[in-house]
N, C-alpha and C positions, 0 to 999 in steps of 0.2 A: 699346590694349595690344599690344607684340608679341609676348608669348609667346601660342602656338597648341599647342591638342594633341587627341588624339583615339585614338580604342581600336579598335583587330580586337580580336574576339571567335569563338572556336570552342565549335562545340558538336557535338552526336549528333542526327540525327533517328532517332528507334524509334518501331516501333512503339505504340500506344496502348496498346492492349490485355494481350500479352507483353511490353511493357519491354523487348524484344529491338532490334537496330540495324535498321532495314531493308535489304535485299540490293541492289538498283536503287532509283532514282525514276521512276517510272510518268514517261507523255509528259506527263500529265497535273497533276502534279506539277510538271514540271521546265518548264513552260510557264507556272504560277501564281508560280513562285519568279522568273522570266523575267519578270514583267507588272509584280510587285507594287513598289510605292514605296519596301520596305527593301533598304538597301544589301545587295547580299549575293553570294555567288561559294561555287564549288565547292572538293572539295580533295580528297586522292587518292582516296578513297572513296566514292561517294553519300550515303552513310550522315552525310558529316560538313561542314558548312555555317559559312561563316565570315560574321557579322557586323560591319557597318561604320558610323562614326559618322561625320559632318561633321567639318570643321576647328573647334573650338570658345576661345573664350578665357576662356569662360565654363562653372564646375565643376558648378553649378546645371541650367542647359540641355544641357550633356552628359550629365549624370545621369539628366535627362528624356528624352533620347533614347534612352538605354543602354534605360531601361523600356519607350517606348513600343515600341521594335525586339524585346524580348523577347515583350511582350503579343501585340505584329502578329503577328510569325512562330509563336507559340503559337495563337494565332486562324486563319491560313492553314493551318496543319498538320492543324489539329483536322478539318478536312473532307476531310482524304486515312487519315484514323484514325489521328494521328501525332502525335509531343507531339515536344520536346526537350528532351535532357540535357546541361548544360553542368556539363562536368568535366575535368581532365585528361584520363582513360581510363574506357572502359565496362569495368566489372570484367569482363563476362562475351563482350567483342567477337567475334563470328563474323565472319571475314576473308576463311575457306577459298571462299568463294562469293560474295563481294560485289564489286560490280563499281568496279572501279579506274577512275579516269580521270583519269590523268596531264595537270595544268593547264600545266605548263613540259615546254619541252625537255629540261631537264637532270633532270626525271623521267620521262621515256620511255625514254632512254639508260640511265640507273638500272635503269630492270625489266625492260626490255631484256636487257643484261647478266644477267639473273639474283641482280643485289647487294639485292636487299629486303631491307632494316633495318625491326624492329621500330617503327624513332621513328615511323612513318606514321601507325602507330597509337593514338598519342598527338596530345592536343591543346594550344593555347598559348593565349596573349592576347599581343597586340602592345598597348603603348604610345609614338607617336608625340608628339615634340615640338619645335617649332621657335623660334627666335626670330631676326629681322632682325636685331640687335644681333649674334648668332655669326658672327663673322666662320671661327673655327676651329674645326670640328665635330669634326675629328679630335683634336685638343688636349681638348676637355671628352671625348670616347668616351674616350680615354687613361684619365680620372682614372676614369670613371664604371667601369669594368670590375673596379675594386677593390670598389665595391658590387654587384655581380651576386651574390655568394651571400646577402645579405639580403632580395633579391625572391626569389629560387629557394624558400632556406625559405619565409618568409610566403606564397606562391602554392602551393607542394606540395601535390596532391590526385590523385597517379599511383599509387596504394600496390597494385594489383590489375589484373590482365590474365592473360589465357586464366585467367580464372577461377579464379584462383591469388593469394596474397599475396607479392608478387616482394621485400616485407620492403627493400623502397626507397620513399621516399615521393615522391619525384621520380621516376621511372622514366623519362618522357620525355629530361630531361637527361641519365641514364644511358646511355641508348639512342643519344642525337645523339652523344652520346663514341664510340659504337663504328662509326657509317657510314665505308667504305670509304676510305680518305686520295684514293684516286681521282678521288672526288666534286669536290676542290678544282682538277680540272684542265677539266672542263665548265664552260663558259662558260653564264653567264644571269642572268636579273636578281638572282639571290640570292647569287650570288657577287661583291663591290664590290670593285673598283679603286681604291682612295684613296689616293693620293702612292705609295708604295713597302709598301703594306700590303694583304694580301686577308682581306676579311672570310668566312669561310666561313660557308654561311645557316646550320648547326648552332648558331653560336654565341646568345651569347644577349643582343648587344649588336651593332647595327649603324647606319654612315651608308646612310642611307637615295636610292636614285636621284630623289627625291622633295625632297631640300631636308630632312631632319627626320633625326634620331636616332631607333632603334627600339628599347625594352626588352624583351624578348619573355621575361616571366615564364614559365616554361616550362609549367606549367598552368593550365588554364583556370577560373576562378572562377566559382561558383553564387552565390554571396552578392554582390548590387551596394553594398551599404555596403566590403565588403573590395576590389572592384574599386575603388572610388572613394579608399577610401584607400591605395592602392598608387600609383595614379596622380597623386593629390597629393603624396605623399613623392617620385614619382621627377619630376613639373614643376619641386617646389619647391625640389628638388639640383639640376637642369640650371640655373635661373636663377638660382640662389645662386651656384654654380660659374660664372657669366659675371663674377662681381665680387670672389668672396671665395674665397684657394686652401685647401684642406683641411686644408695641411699640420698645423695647429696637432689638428688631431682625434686622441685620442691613440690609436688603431687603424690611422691610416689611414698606407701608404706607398706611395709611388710605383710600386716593383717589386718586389710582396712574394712574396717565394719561395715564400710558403707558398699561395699563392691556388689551388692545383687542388687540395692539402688542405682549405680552406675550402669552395672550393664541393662538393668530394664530403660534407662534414659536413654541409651545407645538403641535399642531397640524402636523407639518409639517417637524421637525428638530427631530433630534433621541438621545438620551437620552446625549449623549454626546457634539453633535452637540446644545443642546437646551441651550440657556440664558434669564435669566430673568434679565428684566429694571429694576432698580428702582428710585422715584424721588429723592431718599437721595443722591445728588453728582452724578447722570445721571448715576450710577456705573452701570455695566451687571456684574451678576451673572452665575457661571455655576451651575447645577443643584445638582452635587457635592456640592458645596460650601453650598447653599439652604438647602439640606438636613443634612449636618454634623451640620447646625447651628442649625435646625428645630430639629431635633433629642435630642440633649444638651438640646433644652427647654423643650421638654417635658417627658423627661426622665423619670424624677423622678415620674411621672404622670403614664407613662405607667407602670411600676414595679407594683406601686400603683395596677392598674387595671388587670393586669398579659397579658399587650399587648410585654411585654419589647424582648421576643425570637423572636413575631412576626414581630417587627419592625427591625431588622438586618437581616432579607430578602429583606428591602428595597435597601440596598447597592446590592444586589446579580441581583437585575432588572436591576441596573442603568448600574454595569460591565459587565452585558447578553445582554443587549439592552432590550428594550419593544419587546411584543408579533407581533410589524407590523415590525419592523426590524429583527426578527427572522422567517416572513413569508415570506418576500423577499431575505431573505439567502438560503430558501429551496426552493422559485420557479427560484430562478438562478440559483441554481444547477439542478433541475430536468425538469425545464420547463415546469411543466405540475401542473395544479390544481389539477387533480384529487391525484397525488402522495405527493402534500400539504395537502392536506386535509386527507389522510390516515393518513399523520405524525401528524398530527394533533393531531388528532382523538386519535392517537395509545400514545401521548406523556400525553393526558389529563387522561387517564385511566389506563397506566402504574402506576402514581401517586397515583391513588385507590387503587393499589393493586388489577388486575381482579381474 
């Protein structure tokens, strides 16, 4: 088969104990994370650990990995007194003392400068996907950029930072919108040169240096049935999209003027609450509507690919709310982050099976 695809994943290491981030990783720590067999890499914080999966063509064995990699690093941790929290933002993140350590060039020139943008502080999930048959990665990134504010809502789980309700449920997205226009003139690997187009890394859709296209839902998912069906909707568009064009989808347009109104609606409206413009007839769409039509086209596609069980947990996010409207359900109730983050914590791992 040649579609291939496969998941980064971010998350928080905190402490066990206080549910707090940790400030540094001991030598000790950062030598265990160093030894052990899960993919894994740093990111600007100590505190925040990016997991990685194999090239996969199979949804079954990815899924498997997705779990074992959360169990392992949940098992390694456990012996530094340390768990992880996988979420967009830690409601309560302490920044003012944690130690930075800028992975790219083009983030040392960054703090360098003195331009620190909040988005650091925010987490993502990249979904990777390729297939031998694309000939024109640039032509499918085109179409696909129309769908970017229906992953943004469905992944939303950024609704709190410095301990505060920022009354955005996307914050991260928010946040990339405001990094310096400057940014786009440093050269590094997150910045892509593609024919006469720069992808700047804020965005939330890139050709990847890698051979693949990258979805970068702009929060990071605790529930692995919602990461799993996010990533069968957006395989099961790339590979639909290599044989069959959109146009006929009745939301969908080429150059729709209204798309930074869309994705700030997705940023900030709850799954129900969210409508997408479009320029066919000025019509608004609910996201219900968006998905029952989105789903019919690529149906036959996903079967095809064995995405098709994983995309009917799509419906099950949209009648659950996203992951930032089910954080604010639990901090009205309990009024305390710390007892967020437990439920968190306890809801993400439950699903493992500990």
């Amino acid at each position: 088969m040649p579609l291939v695809f496969g998941i980064e994943e971010e998350g928080f290491i905190i402490n066990k104990t206080s549910l707090k981030n940790i400030l540094f990783r001991s030598n000790d720590l950062r030598q265990a994370l160093t030894e052990t067999d899960i993919q894994n890499s740093s990111e600007v914080y100590d505190c925040q650990i990016e997991l990685k999966t194999s090239p996969h063509n199979s949804f079954e064995t990815l899924e498997n990995e997705i779990i074992s990699n959360r169990k392992n690093i949940r098992k390694l941790l456990n012996d530094f007194n340390c768990d992880i929290y996988f979420s967009g933002s830690l409601p309560d993140f302490d920044f003012k003392d944690s130690w930075r350590t800028p992975k790219d060039y083009y983030l040392g020139i960054f703090l360098a400068f003195g331009l620190y943008s909040n988005c650091f502080q925010y987490l993502s999930t990249q979904f990777h996907v390729s297939n031998e048959r694309c000939k024109d990665y640039k032509r499918i990134f085109n179409i696909l950029n129309a769908f970017d504010p229906i992953f943004l809502n469905l992944s939303a789980s950024s609704p709190f930072s410095a301990s505060r309700d920022t009354h955005h449920f996307s914050s991260r997205f928010i946040e990339y919108r405001s990094v310096p226009v400057m940014l786009d003139v440093i050269s590094s690997e997150i910045d892509q040169k593609n024919g006469d187009t720069l992808y700047s890394f804020y965005g939330t859709h890139r050709i990847t240096p890698y051979g693949s296209l990258e979805m970068r839902v702009c929060d990071s998912l605790h529930r692995v049935d919602d990461l799993m069906a996010l990533l069968a909707l957006y395989a099961s568009l790339f590979e639909t999209l290599l044989d069959h064009s959109p146009n006929n989808l009745s939301f969908y347009t080429r150059d729709n003027r209204y798309m930074h109104h869309n994705t700030w609606y997705a940023a900030v409206q709850t799954t129900k609450e969210f409508h997408f413009k479009s320029d066919k007839n000025n019509r608004l769409f609910s996201l219900n509507d968006i998905l029952e039509e989105l789903v019919d086209f690529i149906k036959p596609t996903a079967k095809k690919i064995g995405a098709a069980k994983y995309i009917e947990h799509i419906f099950n996010i949209y009648e659950r709310g996203n992951g930032a409207e089910h954080q604010c359900d639990i901090f009205k109730q309990t009024n305390s982050f710390y007892q967020l983050k437990n439920q968190i914590i306890n809801e993400t791992h439950d699903y493992l099976g500990k």
